[in-house]
C-alpha positions in Angstrom: -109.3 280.9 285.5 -106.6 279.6 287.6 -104.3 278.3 284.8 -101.9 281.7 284.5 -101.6 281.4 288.2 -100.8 277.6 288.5 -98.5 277.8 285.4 -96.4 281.1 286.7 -96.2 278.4 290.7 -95.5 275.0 288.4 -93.2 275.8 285.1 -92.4 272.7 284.2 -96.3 271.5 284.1 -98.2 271.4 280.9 -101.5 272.0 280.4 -103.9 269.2 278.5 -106.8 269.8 276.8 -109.3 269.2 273.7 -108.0 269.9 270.5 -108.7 271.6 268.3 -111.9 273.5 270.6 -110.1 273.5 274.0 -106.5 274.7 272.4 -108.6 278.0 270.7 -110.4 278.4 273.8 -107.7 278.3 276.0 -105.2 280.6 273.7 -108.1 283.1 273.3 -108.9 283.2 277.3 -104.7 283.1 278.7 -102.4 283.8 275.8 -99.8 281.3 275.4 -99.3 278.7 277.8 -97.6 274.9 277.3 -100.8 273.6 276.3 -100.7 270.0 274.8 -103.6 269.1 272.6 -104.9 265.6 273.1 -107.5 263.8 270.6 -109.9 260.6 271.0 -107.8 257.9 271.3 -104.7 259.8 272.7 -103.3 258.4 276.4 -101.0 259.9 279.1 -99.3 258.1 281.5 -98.9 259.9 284.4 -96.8 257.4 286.7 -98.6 253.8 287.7 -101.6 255.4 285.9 -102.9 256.1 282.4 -105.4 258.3 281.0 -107.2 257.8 278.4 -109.3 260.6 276.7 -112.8 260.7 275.2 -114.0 264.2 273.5 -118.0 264.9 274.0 -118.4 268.1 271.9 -121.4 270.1 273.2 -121.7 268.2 276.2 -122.2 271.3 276.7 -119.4 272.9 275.4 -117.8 272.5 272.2 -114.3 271.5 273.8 -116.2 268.9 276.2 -114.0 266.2 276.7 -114.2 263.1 279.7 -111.0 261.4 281.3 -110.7 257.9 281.9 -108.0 256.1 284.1 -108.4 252.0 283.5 -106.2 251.1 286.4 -109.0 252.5 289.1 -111.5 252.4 286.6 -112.6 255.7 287.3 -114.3 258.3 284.8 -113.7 261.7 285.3 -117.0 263.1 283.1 -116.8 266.8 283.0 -120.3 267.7 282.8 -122.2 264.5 282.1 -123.8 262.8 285.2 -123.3 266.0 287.1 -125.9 267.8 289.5 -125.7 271.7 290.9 -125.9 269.9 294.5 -123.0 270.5 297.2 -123.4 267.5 300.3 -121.6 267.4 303.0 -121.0 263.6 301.6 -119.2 262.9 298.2 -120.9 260.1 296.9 -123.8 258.3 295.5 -124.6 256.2 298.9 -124.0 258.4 301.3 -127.3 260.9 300.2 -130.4 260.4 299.7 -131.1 258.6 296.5 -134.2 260.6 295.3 -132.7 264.5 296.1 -129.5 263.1 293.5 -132.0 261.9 291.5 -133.7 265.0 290.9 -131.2 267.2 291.2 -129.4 265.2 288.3 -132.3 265.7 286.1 -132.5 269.2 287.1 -129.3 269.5 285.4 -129.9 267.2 282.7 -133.2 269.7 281.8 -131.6 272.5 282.2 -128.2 272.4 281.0 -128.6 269.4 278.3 -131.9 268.8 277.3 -131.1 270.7 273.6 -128.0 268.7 273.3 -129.8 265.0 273.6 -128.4 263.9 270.3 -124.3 264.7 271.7 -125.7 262.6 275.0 -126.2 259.7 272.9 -123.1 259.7 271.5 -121.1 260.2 274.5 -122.9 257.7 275.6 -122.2 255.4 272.8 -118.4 256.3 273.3 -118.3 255.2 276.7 -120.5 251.6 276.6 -117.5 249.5 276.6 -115.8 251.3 279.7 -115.5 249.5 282.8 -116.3 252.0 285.0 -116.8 251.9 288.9 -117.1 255.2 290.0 -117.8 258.6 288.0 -116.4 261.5 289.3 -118.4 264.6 287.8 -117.4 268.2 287.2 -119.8 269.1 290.2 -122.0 267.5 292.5 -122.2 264.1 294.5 -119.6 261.3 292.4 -121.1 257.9 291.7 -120.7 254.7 292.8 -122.7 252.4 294.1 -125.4 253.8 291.4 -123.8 254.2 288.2 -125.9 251.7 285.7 -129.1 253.8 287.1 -127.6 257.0 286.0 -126.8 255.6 283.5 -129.9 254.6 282.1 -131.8 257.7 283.2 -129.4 259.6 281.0 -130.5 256.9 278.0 -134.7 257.8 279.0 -133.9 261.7 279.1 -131.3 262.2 275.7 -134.2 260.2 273.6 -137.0 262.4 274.7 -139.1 259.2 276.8 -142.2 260.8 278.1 -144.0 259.7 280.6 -148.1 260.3 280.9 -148.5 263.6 282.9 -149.3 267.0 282.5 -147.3 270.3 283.7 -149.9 273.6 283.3 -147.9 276.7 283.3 -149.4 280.2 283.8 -149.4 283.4 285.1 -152.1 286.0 285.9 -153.9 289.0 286.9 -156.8 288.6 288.8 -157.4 285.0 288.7 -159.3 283.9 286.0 -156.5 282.7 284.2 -155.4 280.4 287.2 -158.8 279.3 287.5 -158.4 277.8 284.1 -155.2 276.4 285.6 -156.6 274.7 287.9 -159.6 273.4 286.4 -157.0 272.1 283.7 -154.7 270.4 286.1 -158.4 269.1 287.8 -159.4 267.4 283.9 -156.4 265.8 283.4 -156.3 263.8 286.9 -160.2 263.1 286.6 -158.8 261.4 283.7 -156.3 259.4 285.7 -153.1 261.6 284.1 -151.4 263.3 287.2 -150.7 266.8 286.7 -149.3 269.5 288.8 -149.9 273.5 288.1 -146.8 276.3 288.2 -147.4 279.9 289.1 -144.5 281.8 287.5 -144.6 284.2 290.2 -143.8 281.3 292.4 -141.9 278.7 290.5 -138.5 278.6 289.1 -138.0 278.4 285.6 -135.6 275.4 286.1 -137.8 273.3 288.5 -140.4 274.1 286.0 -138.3 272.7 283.2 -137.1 269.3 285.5 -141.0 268.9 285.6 -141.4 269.4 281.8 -138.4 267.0 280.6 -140.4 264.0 281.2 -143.9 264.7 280.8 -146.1 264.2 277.7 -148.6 266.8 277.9 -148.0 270.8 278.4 -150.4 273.8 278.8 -149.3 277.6 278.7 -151.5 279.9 280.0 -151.7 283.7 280.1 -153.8 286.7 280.0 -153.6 290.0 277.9 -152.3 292.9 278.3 -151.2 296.1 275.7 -152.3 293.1 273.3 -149.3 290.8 274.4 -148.8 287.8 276.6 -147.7 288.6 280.6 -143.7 289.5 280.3 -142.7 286.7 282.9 -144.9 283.7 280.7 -142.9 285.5 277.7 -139.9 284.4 279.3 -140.8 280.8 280.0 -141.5 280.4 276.1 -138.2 281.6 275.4 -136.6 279.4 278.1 -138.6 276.7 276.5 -137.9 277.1 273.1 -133.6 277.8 273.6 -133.9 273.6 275.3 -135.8 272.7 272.6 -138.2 270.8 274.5 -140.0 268.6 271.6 -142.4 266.2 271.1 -144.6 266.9 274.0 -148.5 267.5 273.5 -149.6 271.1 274.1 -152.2 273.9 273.8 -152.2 277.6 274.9 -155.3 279.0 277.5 -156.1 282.3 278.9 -159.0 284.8 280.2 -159.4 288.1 278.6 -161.3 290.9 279.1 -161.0 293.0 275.9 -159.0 291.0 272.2 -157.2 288.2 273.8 -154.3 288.0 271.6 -151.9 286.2 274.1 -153.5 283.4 273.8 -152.4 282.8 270.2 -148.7 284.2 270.8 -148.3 281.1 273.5 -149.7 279.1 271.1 -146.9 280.5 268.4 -144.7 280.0 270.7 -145.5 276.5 271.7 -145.1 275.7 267.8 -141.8 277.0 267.6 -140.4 275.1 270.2 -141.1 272.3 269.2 -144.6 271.1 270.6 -147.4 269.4 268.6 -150.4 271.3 269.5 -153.5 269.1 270.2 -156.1 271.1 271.5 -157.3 274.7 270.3 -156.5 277.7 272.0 -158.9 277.9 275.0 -160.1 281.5 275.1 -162.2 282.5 277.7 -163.5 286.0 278.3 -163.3 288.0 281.6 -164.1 286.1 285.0 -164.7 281.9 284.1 -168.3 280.8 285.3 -168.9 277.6 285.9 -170.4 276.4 282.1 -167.5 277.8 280.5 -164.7 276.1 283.1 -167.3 273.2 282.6 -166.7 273.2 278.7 -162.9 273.8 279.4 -162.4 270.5 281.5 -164.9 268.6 278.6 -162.3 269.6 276.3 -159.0 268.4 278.2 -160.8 265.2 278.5 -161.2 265.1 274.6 -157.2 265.4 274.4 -156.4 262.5 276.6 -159.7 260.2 275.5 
């Protein structure tokens, strides 16, 4: 948003970028500027230094493209490696390991999950880099940790699941978190840890971190005016746009009069991508303890 401004201050400066995505973008956004259009391969030397770029369409953005200067052996990687975290410390070693962590694959979830395939291939493109430090787009710039990164960004762009459970719901006068729980309950009696979200208490993205990396899902909701509750409908379609696949799933909900949401979660979990492994567990109006009984027999069935 800057570039008019810098451009009208600095008229003898040209502008690099991405061809052909980051030259249409660019034109369409600020009119004509001195852009230059660089392509894989291409260098600039700017001095006692050289840069070398890299395009990594749809990582995220269809003009994505990383820098790469071999004298200080430093990658500048746009979006890849990146976190939403600001520290009053700029790199890897100076914060604590496990916030970067998961704030790193909050991103990853959240930003990149649906583009896993383009992840491999940047990463592909950059093996044979000798890098020593990454400085990303935003957040903390690595150092001291960049093979670990590295191969956490390997685990998450092929889908590796690890054995746990996320249980998702909302709901109206708790029967539908008593299924919840007794849910999350089945799968740790079973030695699978699992941990519940409220949707009137979680956020959709620390929800999704939680999701990238775990093998089994359940989506619970009650009905009402025959639907699902309006804030599970949007989880589904926050699901489905990262194309979350592979992971194991089934739909659950009380209901007091036809209990259709269950089978629109279940719809839902189909569509983005899930392999449905148990039936939808319907149970109607307040849980007692024989049907939540049954309900944790038939988790158990899943993981046995």
């Amino acid at each position: 948003g800057a570039l008019p401004f810098m451009m009208a201050h600095c008229p003898n400066a040209k502008v690099i970028t991405s061809i052909p995505q980051g030259l249409k973008g660019l034109k369409a956004s600020y009119g004509d500027l001195p852009y230059e259009g660089v392509k894989a391969g291409d260098t600039l030397s700017i001095g006692k230094r050289t840069l070398q770029f890299v395009p990594t369409p749809m990582l995220h953005w269809p003009d994505s493209m990383v820098t790469y200067c071999p004298e200080e052996k430093i990658l500048f990687s746009n979006d890849a490696f990146g976190q939403h975290l600001a520290s009053g410390s700029r790199f890897d070693d100076e914060n604590d390991l496990s916030v970067l962590y998961y704030e790193a694959k909050k991103y990853y979830a959240n930003i990149l999950m649906l583009y896993g395939r383009q992840a491999q291939a940047a990463l592909k493109a950059l093996k044979d880099l000798p890098i020593e430090m990454i400085a990303t787009g935003h957040g903390i710039i690595w150092r001291s940790h960049i093979q670990e990164i590295h191969d956490l960004y390997e685990k998450w762009s092929h889908g590796a699941l690890e054995k746990r459970a996320v249980v998702v719901f909302d709901t109206m006068w708790h029967s539908t978190e008593q299924m919840a729980r007794t849910i999350t309950e089945a799968f740790q009696e079973k030695g699978v840890p699992a941990v519940f979200y409220d949707l009137k208490e979680n956020a959709l993205s620390d929800i999704m971190t939680d999701i990238l990396t775990s093998e089994y899902l359940a989506v619970g909701s009650p009905t009402i005016n025959n639907q699902m509750l309006p804030t599970v409908a949007s989880f589904l379609c926050y699901l489905k746009g990262l194309t979350a696949k592979g992971h194991k799933a089934f739909a659950f909900g009380s209901y007091g009069w036809g209990g259709q949401s269950i089978a629109l979660v279940e719809d839902e979990l189909k569509a983005a991508g899930c392999d449905i492994v148990l039936d939808k567990q319907r149970l109607l109006n307040t849980p007692d303890k024989d049907t939540l009984e049954a309900l944790r027999e038939a988790v158990h069935t899943i993981i046995e």
